[in-house]
DRENSE-653067 format. One record per atom (N, C-alpha, C): atom name; y, x, z. Coordinates in Angstrom, 1 decimal. Layout:
BEGIN
   site        Y        X        Z
     CA        Y        X        Z
...
//
This chain:
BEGIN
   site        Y        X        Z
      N     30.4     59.3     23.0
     CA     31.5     60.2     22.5
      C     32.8     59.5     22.7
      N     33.6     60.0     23.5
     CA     35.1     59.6     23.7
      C     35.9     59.7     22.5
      N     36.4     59.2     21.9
     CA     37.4     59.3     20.6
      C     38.6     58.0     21.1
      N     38.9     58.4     22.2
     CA     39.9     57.2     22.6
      C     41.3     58.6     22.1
      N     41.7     59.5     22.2
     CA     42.4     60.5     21.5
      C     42.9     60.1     20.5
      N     41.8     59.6     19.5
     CA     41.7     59.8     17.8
      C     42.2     58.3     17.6
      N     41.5     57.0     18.5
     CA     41.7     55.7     18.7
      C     44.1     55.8     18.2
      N     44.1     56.6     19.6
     CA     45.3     56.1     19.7
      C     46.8     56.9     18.4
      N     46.1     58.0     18.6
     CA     47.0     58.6     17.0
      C     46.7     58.2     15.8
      N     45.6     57.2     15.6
     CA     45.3     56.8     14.6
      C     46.2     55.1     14.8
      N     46.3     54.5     15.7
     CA     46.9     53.2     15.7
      C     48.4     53.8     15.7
      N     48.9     54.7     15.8
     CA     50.3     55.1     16.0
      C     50.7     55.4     14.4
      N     49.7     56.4     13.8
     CA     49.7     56.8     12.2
      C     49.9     54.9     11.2
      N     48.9     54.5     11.7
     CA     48.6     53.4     10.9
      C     49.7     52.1     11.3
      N     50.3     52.1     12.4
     CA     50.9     51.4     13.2
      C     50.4     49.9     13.4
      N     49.2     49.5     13.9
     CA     48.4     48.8     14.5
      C     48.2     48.6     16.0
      N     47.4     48.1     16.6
     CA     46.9     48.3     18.2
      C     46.0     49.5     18.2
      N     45.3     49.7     19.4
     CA     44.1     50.6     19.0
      C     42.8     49.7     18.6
      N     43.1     48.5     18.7
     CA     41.4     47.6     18.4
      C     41.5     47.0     17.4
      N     42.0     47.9     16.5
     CA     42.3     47.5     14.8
      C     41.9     48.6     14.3
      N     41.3     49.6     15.0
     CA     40.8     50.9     14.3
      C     39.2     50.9     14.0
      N     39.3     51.2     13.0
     CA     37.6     51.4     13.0
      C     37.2     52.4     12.1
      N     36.5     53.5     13.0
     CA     35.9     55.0     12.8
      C     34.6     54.6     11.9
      N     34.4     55.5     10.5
     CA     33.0     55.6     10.2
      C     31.9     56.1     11.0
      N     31.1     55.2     11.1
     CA     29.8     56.0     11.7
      C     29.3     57.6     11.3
      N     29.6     57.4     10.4
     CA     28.7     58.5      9.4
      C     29.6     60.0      9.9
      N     31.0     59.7      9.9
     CA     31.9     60.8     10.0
      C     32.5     61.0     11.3
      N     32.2     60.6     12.3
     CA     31.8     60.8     13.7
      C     32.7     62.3     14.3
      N     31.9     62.8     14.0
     CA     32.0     64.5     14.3
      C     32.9     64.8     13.5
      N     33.7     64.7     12.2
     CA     35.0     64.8     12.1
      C     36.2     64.3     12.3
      N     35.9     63.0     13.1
     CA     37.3     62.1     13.8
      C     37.1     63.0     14.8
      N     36.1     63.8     15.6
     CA     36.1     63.7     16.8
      C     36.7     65.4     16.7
      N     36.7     66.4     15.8
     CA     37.6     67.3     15.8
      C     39.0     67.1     15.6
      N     39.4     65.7     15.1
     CA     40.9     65.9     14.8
      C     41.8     65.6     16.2
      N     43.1     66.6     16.2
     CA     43.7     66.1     17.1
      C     45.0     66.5     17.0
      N     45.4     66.1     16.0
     CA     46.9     66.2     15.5
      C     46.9     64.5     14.6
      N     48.3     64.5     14.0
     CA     48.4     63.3     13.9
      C     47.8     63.6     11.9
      N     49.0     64.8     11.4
     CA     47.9     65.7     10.8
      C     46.5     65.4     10.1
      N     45.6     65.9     11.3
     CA     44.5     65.0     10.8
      C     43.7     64.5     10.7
      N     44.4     63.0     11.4
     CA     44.3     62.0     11.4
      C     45.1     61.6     10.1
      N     46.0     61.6      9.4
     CA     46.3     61.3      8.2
      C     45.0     61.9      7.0
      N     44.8     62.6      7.4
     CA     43.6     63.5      6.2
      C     42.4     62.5      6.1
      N     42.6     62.2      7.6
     CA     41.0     61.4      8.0
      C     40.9     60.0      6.9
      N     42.2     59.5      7.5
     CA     42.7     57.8      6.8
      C     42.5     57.9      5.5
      N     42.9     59.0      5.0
     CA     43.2     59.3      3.3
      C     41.8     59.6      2.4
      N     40.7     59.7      3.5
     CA     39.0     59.8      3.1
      C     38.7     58.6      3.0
      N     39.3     57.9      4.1
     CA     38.4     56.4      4.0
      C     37.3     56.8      5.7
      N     37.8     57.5      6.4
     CA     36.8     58.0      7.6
      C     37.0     57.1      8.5
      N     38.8     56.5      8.8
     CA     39.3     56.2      9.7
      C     40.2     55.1      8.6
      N     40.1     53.6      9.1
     CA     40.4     52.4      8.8
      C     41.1     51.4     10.0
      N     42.1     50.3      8.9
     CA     42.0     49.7      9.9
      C     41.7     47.9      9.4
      N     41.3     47.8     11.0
     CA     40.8     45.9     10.8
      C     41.7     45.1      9.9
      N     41.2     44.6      9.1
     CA     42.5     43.2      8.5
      C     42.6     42.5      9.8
      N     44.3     41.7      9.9
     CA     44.1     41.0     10.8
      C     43.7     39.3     10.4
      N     43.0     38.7     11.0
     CA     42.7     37.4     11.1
      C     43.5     36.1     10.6
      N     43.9     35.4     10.1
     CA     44.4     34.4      9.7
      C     44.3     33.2      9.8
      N     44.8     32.2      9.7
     CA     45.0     31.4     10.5
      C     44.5     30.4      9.6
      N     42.9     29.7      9.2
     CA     42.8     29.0      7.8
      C     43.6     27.3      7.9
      N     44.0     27.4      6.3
     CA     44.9     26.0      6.3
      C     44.3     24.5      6.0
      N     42.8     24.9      5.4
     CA     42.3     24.1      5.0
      C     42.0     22.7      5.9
      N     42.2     22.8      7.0
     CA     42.0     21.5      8.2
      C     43.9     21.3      8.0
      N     44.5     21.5      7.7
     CA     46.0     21.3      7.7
      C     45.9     20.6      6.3
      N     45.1     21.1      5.4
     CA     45.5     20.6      3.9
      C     44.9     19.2      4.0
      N     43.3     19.0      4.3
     CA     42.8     17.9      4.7
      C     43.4     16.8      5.1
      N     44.1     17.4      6.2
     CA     44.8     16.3      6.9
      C     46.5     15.3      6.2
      N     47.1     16.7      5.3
     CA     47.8     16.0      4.7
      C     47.5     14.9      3.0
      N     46.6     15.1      3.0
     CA     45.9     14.9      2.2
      C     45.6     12.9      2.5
      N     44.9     13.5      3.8
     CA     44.6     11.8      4.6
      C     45.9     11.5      4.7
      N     46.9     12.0      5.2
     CA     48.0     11.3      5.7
      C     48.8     10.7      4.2
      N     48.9     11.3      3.4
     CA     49.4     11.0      1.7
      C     48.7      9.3      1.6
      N     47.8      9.3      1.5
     CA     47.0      8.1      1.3
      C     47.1      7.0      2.4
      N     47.9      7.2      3.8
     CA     48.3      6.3      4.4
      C     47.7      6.9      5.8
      N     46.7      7.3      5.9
     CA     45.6      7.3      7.0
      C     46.5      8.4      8.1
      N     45.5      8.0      9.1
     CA     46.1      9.1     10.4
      C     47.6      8.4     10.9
      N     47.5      7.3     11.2
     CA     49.1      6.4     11.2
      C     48.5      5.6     12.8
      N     47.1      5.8     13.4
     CA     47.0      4.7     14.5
      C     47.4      5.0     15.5
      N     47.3      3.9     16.5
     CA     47.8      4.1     17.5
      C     47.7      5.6     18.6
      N     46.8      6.3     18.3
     CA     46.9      7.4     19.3
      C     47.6      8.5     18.8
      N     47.8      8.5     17.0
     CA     49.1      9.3     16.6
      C     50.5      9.2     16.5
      N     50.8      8.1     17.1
     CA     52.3      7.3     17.1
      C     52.8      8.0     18.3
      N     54.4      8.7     18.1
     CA     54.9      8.7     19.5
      C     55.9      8.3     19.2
      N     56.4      7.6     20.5
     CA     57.5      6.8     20.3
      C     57.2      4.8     20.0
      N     57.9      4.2     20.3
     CA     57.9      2.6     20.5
      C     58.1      2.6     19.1
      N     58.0      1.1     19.1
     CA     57.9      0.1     17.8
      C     59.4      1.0     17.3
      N     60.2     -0.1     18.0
     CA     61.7      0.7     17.3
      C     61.9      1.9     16.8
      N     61.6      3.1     17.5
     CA     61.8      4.4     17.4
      C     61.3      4.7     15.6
      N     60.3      3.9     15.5
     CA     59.6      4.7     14.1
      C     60.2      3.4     13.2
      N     60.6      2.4     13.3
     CA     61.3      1.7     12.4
      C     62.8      0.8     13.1
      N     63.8      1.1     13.3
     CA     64.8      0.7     14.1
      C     64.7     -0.9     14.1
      N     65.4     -1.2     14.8
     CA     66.0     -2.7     14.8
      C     66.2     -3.3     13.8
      N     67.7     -1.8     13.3
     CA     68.9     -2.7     12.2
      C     68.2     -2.4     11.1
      N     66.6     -1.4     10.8
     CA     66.2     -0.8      9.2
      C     65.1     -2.2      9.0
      N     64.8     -3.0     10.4
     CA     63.6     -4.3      9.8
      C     64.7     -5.3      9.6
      N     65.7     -5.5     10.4
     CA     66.4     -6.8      9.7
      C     66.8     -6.4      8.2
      N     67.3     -5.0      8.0
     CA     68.1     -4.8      6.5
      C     67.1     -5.1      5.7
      N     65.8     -4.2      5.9
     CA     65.1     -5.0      4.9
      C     64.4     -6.5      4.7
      N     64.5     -7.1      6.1
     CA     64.4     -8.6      5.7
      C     65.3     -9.3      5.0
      N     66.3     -9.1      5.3
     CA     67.9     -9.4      4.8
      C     67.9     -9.2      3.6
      N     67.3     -8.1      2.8
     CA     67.6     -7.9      1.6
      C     66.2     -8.3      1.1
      N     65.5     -8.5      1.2
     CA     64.2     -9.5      0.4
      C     64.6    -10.6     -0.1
      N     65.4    -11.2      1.6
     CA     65.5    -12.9      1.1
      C     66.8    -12.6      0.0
      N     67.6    -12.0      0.6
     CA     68.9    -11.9     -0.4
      C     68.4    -11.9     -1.9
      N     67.3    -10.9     -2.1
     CA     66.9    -11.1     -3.8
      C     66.5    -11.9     -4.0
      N     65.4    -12.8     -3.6
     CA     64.9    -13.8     -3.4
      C     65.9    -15.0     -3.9
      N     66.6    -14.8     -2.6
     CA     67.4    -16.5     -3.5
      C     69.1    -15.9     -4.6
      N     68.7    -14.5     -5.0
     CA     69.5    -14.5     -6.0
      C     68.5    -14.8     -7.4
      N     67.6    -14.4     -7.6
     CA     66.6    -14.7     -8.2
      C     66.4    -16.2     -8.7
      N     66.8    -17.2     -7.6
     CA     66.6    -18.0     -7.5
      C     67.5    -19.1     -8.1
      N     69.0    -18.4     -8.3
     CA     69.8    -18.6     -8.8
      C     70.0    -18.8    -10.1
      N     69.6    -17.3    -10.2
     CA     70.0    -16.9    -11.7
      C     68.7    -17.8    -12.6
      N     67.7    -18.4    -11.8
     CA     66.6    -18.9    -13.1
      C     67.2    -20.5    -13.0
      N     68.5    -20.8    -11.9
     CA     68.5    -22.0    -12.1
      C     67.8    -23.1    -11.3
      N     67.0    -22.7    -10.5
     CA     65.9    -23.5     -9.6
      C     67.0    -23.8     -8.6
      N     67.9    -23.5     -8.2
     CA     68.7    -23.9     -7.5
      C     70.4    -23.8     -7.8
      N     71.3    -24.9     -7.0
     CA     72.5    -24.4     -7.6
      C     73.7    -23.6     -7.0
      N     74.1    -23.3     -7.2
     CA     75.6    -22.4     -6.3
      C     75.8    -23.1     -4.7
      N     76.1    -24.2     -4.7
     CA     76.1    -25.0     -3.3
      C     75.0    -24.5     -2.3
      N     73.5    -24.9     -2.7
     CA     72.6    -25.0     -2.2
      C     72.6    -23.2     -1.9
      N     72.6    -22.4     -2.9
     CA     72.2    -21.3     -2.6
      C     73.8    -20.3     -1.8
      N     74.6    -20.6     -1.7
     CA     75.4    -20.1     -1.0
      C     74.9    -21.1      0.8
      N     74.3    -21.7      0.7
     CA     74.3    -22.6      2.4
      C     72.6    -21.7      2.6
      N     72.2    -21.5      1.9
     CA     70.8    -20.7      2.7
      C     71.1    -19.4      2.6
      N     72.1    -18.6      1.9
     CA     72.2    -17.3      2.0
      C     73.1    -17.1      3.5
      N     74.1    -18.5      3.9
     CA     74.3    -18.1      5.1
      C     73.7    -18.4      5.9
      N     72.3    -19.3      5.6
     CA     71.3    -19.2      6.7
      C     70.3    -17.6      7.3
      N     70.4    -17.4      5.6
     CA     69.9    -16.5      6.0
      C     70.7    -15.1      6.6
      N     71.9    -15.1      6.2
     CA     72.8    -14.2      7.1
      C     72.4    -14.3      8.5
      N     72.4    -15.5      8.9
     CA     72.5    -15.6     10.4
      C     71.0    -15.5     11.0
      N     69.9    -15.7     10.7
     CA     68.6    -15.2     10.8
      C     68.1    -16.7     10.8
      N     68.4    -17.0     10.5
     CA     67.4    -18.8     10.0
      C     66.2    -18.6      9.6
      N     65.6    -18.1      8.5
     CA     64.8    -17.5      8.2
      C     64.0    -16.4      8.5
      N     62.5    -16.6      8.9
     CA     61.9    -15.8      9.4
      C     61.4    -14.5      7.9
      N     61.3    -15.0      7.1
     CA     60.5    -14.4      5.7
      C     60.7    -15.2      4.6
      N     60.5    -14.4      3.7
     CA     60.9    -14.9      2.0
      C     60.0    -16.3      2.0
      N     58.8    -16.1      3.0
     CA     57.8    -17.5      2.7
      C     58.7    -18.2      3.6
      N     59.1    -18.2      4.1
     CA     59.9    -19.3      5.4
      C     60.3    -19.8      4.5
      N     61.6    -19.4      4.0
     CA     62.3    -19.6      2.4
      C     61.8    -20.8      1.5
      N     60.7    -20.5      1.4
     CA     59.7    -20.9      0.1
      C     59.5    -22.9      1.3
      N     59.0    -22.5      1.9
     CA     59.0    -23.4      3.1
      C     60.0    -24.7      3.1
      N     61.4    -23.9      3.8
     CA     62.1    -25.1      3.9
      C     63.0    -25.1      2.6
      N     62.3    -24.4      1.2
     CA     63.1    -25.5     -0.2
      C     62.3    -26.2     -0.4
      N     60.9    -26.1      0.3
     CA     59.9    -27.0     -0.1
      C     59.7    -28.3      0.6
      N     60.0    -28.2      2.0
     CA     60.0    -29.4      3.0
      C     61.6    -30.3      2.4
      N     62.7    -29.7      2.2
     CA     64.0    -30.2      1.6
      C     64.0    -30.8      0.4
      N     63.5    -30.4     -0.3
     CA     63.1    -30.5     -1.9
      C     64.6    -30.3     -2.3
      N     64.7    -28.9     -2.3
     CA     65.6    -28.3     -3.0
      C     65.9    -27.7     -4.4
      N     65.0    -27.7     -4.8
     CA     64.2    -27.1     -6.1
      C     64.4    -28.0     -7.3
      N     65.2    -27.6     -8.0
     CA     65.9    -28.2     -9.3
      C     64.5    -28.9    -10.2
      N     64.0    -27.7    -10.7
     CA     62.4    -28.0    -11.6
      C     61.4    -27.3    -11.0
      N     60.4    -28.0    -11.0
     CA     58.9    -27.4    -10.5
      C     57.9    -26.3    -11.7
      N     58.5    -25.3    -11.6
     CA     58.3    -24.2    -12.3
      C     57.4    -23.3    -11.4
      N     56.3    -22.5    -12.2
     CA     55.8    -21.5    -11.2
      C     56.3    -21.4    -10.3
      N     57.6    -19.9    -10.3
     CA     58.3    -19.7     -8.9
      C     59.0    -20.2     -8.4
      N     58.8    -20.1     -7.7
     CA     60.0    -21.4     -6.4
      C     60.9    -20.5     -5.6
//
């Protein structure tokens, strides 16, 4: 039975494609008298003549994944684009080295383990990049014996 007629005034009524239509089996023989647009509205309005939901797109493999990504994961090497620098610059690892040690030996100050002299000549060490890390730090007060009292932190 050809109902490509009924196909196409019905995707125009409904404003769909034509392969979003779908004819009841049952009511056959009355899609297949209609041929006005008319009725084909009469049809729709029975429930004879429908159209497809369209498809969607599920998020749950999207949700998953931010999910893993929250918690750190999905960070290796085959998801990186871009060089070392690009995803953390030059000048954002020195600032935060710069500013570790900077608390570090302000810290260091303020408990008194060291004094104003000492700690103004390593903060310009560390200005100038003398220091590799807060443990470098820890290092050469400890090979110098810079360290006022031997207290926990150093």
């Amino acid at each position: 039975m050809q109902l490509t007629v009924q196909r196409r005034l019905a995707s125009q009524v409904l404003n769909v494609g034509p392969k979003r239509i779908c004819f009841d089996s049952a009511q056959l023989n009355d899609i297949k008298e209609a041929i006005t647009k008319a009725d084909i509205r009469g049809l729709i309005s029975h429930g004879a003549i429908t159209r497809i939901p369209t498809k969607g797109i599920s998020k749950g493999r999207t949700r998953h994944n931010k999910a893993q990504k929250r918690k750190g994961l999905r960070k290796g090497p085959g998801s990186r684009k871009g060089g070392m620098h690009a995803r953390l610059p030059k000048k954002g690892a020195w600032m935060n080295k710069v500013r570790i040690q900077r608390r570090f030996l302000q810290e260091l100050k303020e408990k008194k383990f060291i004094n104003p002299s000492i700690f103004r000549e390593l903060y310009y060490k560390s200005k100038g990049g003398y220091f590799r890390s807060k443990r470098h730090i820890k290092l050469y007060l400890d090979e110098h014996n810079l360290v006022k009292e031997a207290g926990n932190e150093k």
